[in-house]
C-alpha positions as CSV (number, residue, x, y, z in Angstrom):
1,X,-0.1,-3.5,-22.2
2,X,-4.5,-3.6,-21.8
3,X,-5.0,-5.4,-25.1
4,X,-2.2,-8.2,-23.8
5,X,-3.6,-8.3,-20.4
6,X,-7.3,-8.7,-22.2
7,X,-5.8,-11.1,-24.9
8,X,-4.3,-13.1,-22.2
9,X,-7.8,-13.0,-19.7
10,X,-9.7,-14.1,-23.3
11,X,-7.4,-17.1,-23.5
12,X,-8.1,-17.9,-19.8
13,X,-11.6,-17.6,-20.6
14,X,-12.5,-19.7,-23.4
15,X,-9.6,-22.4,-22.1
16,X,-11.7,-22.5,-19.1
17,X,-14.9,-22.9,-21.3
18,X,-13.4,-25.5,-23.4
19,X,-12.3,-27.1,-19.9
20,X,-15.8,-27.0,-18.8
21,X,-17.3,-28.6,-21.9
22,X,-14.7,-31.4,-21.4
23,X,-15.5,-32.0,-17.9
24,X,-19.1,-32.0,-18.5
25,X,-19.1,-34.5,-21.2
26,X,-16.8,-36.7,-18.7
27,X,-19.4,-36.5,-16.3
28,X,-22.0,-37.5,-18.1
29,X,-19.9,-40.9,-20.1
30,X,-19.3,-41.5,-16.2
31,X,-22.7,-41.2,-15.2
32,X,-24.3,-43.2,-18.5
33,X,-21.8,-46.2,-17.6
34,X,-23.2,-46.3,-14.0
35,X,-26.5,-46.4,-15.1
36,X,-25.9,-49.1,-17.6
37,X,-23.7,-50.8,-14.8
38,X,-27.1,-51.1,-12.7
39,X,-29.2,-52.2,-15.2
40,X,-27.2,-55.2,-16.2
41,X,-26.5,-56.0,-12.7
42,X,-30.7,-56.4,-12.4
43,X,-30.6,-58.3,-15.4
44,X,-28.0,-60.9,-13.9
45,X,-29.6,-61.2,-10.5
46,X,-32.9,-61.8,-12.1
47,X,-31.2,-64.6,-14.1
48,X,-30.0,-66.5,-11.4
């Protein structure tokens, strides 16, 4: 019954850690298209 109950909370754990990773690398794909958003958005308005 203790090594299912810790099996289960190690499960929880790395799934959570895996979740984390994901989220993380989302954040940052998010955060590199704003910037990149920006900087062509100077580049038009300069153009014109």
């Amino acid at each position: 019954m203790i090594s299912l109950s810790k099996k289960i909370f190690q499960m929880l754990v790395t799934e959570g850690r895996n979740r984390g990773i994901y989220f993380t690398i989302l954040m940052n794909i998010s955060h590199l298209i704003g910037i990149l958003r920006g900087f062509f958005i100077k580049l038009f308005i300069s153009e014109i």
